[in-house]
C-alpha positions as CSV (number, residue, x, y, z in Angstrom):
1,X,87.9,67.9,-67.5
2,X,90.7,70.3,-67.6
3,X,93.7,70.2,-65.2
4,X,92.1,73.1,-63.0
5,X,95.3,74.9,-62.3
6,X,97.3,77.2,-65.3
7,X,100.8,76.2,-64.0
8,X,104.4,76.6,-65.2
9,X,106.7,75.2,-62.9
10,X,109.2,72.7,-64.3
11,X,109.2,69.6,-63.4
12,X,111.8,67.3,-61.6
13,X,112.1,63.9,-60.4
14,X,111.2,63.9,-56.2
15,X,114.8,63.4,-54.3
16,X,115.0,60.4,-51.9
17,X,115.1,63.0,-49.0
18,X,111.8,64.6,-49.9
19,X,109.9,61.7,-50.9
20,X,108.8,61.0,-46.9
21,X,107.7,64.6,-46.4
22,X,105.1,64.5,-49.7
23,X,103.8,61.0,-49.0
24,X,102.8,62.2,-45.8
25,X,101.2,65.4,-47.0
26,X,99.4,63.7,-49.1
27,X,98.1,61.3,-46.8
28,X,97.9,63.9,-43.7
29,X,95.2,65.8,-46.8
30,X,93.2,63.3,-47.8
31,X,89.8,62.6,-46.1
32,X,88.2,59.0,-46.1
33,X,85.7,60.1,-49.0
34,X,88.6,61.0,-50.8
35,X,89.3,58.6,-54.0
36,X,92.5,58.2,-53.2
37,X,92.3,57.7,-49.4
38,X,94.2,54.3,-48.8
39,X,95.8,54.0,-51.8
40,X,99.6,53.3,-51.8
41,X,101.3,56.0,-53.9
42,X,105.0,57.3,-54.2
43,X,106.1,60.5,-54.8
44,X,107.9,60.2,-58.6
45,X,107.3,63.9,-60.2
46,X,107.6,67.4,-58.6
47,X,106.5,70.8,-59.7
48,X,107.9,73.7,-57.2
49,X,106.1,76.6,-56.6
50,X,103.1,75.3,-58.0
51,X,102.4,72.3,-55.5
52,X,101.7,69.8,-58.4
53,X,103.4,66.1,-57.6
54,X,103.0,63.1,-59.1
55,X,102.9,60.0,-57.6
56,X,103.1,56.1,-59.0
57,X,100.2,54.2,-57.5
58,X,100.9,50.7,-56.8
59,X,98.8,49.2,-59.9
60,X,101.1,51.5,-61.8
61,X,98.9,53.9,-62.9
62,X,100.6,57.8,-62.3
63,X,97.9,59.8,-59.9
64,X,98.7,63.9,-61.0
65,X,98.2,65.6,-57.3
66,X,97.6,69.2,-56.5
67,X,98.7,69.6,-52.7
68,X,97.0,72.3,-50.6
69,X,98.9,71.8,-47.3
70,X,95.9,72.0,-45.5
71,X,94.3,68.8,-44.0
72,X,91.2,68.6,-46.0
73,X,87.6,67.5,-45.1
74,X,85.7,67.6,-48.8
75,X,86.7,64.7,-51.4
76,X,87.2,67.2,-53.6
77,X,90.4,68.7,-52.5
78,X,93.1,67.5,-53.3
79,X,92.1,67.7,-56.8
80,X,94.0,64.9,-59.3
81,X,94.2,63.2,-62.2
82,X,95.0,60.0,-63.2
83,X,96.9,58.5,-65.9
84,X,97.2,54.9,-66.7
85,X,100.9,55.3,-66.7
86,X,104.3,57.3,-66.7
87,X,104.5,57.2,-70.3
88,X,101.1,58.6,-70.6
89,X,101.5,61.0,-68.1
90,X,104.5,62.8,-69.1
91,X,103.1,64.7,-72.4
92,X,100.8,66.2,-70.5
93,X,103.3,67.4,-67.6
94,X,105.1,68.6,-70.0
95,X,102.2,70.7,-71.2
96,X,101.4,72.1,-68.0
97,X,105.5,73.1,-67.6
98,X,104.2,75.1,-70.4
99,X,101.4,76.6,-69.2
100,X,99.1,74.7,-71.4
101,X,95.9,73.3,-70.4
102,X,94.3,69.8,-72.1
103,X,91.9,67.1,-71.4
């Protein structure tokens, strides 16, 4: 599947004094049919304007996080990806920093 969203933003490590705020918007937007719904993830990656964070999950895989600010009801917002690590995740953030899409 691709990444649904075309984006460009650059990305940047999350600073310690928004790393609260984006854990909690994530949590605050997922519903309990939501795949990741309980799991314990950390804000690592951010892409400003786009909304696109990553967080490390707590088996170390990276979860790729589209936030809509909105508390959702359906699983299937918000949309993500997962990665079984940083080091696989970071091409492909790079690519969409580009505005490239891949699978």
């Amino acid at each position: 599947m691709l990444w649904p969203m075309n984006r460009h933003g650059q990305w940047r490590d999350v600073e310690a004094n928004e790393a609260d705020a984006l854990k909690a918007e994530l949590k605050r937007e997922l519903c309990q049919e939501h795949a990741l719904y309980g799991v314990e993830a950390a804000p690592w990656r951010i892409a400003w304007p786009d909304m696109d964070v990553a967080f490390t999950l707590s088996d170390g895989r990276v979860a790729l996080v589209h936030l809509t600010f909105n508390r959702e009801t359906s699983p299937n917002w918000p949309v993500f990806k997962i990665f079984a690590s940083k080091a696989e995740a970071l091409p492909r953030l790079a690519l969409l920093a580009k505005g490239e899409a891949y699978e």
